[in-house]
BANUVO-783720 format. One record per residue (C-alpha): y, z, x; residue in three letters; residue number from 1. Coordinates in steps of 0.02 Angstrom, whole numbers, m for minus. Example, Ala and Ser with C-alpha at 12.3 -4.5 7.8 and 13.67 -1.06 7.14 Angstrom:
2
site north=m225, up=390, east=615, code=ALA, pos=1
site north=m53, up=357, east=684, code=SER, pos=2
END
This chain:
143
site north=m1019, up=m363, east=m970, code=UNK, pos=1
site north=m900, up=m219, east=m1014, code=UNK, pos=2
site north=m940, up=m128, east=m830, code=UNK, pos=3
site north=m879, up=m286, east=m738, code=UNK, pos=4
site north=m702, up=m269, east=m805, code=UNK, pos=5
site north=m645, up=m124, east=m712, code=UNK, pos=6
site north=m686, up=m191, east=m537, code=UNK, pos=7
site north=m602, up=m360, east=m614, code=UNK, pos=8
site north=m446, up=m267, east=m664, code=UNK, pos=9
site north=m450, up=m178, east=m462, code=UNK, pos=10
site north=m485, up=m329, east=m386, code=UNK, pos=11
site north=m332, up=m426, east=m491, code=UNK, pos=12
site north=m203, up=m281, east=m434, code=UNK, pos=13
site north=m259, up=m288, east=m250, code=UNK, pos=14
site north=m252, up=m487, east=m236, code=UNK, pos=15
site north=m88, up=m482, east=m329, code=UNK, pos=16
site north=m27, up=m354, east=m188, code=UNK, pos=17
site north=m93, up=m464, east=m56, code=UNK, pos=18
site north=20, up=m630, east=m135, code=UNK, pos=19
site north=m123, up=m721, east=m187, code=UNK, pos=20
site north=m76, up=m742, east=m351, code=UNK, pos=21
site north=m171, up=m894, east=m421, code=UNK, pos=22
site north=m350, up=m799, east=m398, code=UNK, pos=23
site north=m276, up=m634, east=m457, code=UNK, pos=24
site north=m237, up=m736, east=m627, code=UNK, pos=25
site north=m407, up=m813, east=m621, code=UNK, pos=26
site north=m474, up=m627, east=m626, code=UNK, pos=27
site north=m393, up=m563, east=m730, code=UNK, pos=28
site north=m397, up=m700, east=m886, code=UNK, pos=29
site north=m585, up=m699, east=m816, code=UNK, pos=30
site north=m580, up=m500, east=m873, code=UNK, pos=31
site north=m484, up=m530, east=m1022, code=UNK, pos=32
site north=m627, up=m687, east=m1082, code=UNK, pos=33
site north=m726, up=m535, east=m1101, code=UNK, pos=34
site north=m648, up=m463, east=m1253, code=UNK, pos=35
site north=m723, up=m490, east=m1431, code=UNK, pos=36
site north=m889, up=m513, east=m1326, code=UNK, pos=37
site north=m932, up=m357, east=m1234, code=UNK, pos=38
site north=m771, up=m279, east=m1235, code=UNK, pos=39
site north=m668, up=m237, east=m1378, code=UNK, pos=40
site north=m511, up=m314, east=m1393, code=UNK, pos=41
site north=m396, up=m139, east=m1366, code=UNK, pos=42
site north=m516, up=m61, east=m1223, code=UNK, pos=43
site north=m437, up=45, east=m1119, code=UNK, pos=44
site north=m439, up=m83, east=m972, code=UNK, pos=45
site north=m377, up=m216, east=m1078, code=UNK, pos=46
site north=m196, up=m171, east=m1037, code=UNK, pos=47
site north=m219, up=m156, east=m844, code=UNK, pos=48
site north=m276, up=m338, east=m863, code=UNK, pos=49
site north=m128, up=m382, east=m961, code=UNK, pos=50
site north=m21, up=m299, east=m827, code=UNK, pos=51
site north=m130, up=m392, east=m672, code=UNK, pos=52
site north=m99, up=m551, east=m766, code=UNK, pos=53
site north=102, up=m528, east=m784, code=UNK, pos=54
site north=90, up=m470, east=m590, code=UNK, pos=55
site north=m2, up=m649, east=m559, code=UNK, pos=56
site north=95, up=m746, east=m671, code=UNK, pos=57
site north=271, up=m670, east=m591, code=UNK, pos=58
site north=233, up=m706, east=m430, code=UNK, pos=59
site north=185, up=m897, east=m458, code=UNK, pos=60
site north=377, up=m891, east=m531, code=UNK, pos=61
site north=327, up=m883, east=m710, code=UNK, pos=62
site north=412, up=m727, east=m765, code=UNK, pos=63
site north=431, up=m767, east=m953, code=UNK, pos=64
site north=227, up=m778, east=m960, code=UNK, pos=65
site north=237, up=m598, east=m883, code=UNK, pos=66
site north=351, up=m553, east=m1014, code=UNK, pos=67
site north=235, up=m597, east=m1114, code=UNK, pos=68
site north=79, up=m505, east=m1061, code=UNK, pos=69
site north=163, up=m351, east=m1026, code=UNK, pos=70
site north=228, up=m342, east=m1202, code=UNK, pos=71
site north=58, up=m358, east=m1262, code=UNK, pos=72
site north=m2, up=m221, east=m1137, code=UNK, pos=73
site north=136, up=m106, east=m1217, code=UNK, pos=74
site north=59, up=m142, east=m1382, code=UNK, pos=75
site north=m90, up=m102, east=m1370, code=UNK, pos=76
site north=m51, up=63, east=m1279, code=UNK, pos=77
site north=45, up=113, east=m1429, code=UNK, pos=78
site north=m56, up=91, east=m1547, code=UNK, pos=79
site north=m223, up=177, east=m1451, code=UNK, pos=80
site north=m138, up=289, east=m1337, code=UNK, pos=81
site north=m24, up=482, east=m1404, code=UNK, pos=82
site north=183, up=464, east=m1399, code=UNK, pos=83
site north=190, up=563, east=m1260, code=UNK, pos=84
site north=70, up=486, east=m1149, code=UNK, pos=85
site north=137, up=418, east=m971, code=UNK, pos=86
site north=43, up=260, east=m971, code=UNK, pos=87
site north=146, up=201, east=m1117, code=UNK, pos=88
site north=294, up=266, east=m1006, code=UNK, pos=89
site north=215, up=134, east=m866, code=UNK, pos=90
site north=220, up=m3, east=m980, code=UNK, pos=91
site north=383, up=33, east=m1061, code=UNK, pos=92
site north=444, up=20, east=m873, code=UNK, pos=93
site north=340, up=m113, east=m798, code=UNK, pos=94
site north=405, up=m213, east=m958, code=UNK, pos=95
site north=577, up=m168, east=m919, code=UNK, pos=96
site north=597, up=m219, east=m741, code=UNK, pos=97
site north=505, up=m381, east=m811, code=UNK, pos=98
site north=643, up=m415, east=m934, code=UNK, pos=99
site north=786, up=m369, east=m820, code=UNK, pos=100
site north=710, up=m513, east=m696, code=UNK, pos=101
site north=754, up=m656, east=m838, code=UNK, pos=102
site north=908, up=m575, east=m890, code=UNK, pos=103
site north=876, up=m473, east=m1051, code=UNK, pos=104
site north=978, up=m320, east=m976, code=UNK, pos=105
site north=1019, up=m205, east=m1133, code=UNK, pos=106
site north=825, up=m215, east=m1204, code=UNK, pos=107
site north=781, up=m188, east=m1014, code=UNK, pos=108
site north=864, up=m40, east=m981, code=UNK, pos=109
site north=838, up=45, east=m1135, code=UNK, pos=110
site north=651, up=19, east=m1092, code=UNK, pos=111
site north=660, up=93, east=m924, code=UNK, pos=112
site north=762, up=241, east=m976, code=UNK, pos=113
site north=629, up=258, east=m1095, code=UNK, pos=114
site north=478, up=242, east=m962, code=UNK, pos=115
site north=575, up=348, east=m830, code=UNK, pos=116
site north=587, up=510, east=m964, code=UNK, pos=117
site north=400, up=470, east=m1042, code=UNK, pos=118
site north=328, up=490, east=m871, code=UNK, pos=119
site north=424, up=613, east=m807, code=UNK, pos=120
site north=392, up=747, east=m949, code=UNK, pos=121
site north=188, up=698, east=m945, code=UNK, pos=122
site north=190, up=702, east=m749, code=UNK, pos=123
site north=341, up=773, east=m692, code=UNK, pos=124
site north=492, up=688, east=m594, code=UNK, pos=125
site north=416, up=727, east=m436, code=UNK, pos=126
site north=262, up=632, east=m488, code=UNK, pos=127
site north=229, up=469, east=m377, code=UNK, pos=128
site north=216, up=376, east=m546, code=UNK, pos=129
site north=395, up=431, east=m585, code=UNK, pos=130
site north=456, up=403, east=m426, code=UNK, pos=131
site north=394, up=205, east=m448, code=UNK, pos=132
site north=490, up=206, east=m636, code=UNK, pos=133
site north=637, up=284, east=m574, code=UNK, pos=134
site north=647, up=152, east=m419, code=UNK, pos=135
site north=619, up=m1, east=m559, code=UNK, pos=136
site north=781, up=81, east=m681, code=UNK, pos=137
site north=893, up=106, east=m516, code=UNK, pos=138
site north=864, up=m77, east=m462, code=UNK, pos=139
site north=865, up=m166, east=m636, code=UNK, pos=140
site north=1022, up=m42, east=m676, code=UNK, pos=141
site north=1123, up=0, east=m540, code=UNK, pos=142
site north=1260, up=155, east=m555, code=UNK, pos=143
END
């Protein structure tokens, strides 16, 4: 049921940080089965599964597939989440460095300039979640 999904979504982000990316996928489609069932289909954990999914499917060399996901992820945060809100900033970035990785540099870097400023007016520069953006635009954009 819906209260499984965020200890899927947890459980897909720490396997994927461990490289064990097969079962991280396997949790997180698991997670995402759940939608139109118990879950509706833009919850709020919905896009972290998305995200755990591209994560997954990157690191088993599949990085169109995370394309994929993460645009989906971005999606749905715009269309349930305010403007100014730095989760959409997250997935503007997160999508970003995923594009730069199969070569789609100008839509990339727009997308991470993008991210970088979202999150750093809602959080602040100095915020660890800015930090991470900023790192993703200086290595997808150097200079």
């Amino acid at each position: 049921n819906a209260e499984v999904v965020p200890a899927l979504a947890g459980h897909a982000q720490l396997l994927v940080a461990m490289g064990k990316g097969a079962r991280a996928e396997a949790l997180a489609r698991e997670g995402l089965a759940l939608r139109g069932e118990t879950l509706p289909d833009e919850h709020p954990f919905v896009p972290i599964l998305l995200q755990a999914l591209a994560d997954a499917r990157a690191l088993q060399g599949h990085p169109e597939e995370a394309v994929a996901a993460l645009e989906e992820s971005l999606a749905i945060r715009r269309r349930n989440l305010p403007p100014d809100s730095w989760q959409i900033g997250s997935s503007e970035s997160r999508l970003g460095e995923a594009l730069a990785r199969i070569g789609r540099t100008a839509e990339a870097e727009r997308l991470l300039r993008a991210g970088y400023e979202r999150i750093a007016a809602a959080l602040g520069a100095d915020s660890p979640r800015a930090k991470e953006a900023k790192a993703r635009l200086e290595s997808a954009v150097p200079g």
